[in-house]
C-alpha positions, 0 to 999 in steps of 0.5 A: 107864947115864948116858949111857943115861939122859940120851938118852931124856931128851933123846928124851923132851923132844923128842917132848913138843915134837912132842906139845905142837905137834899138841895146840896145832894140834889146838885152834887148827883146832876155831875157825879152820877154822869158816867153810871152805868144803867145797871148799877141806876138800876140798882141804886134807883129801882125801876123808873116810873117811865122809860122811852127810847129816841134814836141813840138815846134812852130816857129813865124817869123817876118821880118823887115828892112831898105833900107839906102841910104848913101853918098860916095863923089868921091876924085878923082877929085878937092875939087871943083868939088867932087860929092855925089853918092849915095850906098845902103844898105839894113839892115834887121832882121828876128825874129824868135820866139821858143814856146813851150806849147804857150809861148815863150823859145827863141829869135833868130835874123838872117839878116844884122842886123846892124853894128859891135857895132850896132848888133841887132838893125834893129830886135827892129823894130819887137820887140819894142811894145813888151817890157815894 
């Protein structure tokens, strides 16, 4: 049961890393990616699933996401005969990005995008390869 316990701590503190990291990226590309042109978007984030344009002003949607699997153990029975169930959470973040004049002026996200601390950091999946 220890041993147990100490590696989903372990797993528990790696993924947090991971999380933290795509939430910092997340944050980083909704003011460094101000100024991209639409084609070097284009080249770093493929095709947008949804493009629209209104007077002077072209929107670029992506979508990116994860289904996650998360363990439950049900305590209401004996400590010897506790069961895993299994919850899903589907994390999802659609970027969405404002050009004007073929360069980009603003980085929105909108979704489940992550946790309380973690906001964000399902988009950096979208805008990762874009960052320097």
């Amino acid at each position: 049961m220890i041993k147990f316990l100490a590696i989903a701590v372990v797993l528990v503190v790696s993924f947090s890393g991971c999380i933290f990291q795509r939430a910092i990226i997340a944050s980083r590309a909704q003011t460094e990616l101000v100024g991209m042109s639409k084609i070097e978007l284009l080249s770093c984030a493929g095709l947008p699933v949804r493009q629209e344009r209104m007077d002077d002003l072209e929107f670029l949607t992506y979508s990116g996401g994860v289904d996650i699997l998360g363990a439950e153990v049900d305590t209401y029975t004996s400590p010897s005969t506790d069961t895993a169930t299994g919850k899903r959470t589907y994390l999802y973040c659609d970027v969405t990005f404002v050009l004007k004049d073929g360069v980009v002026q603003k980085v929105n996200y909108k979704g489940r995008t992550g946790g309380l601390l973690t906001k964000g950091e399902q988009c950096a999946f979208v805008v990762e390869n874009c960052l320097k």
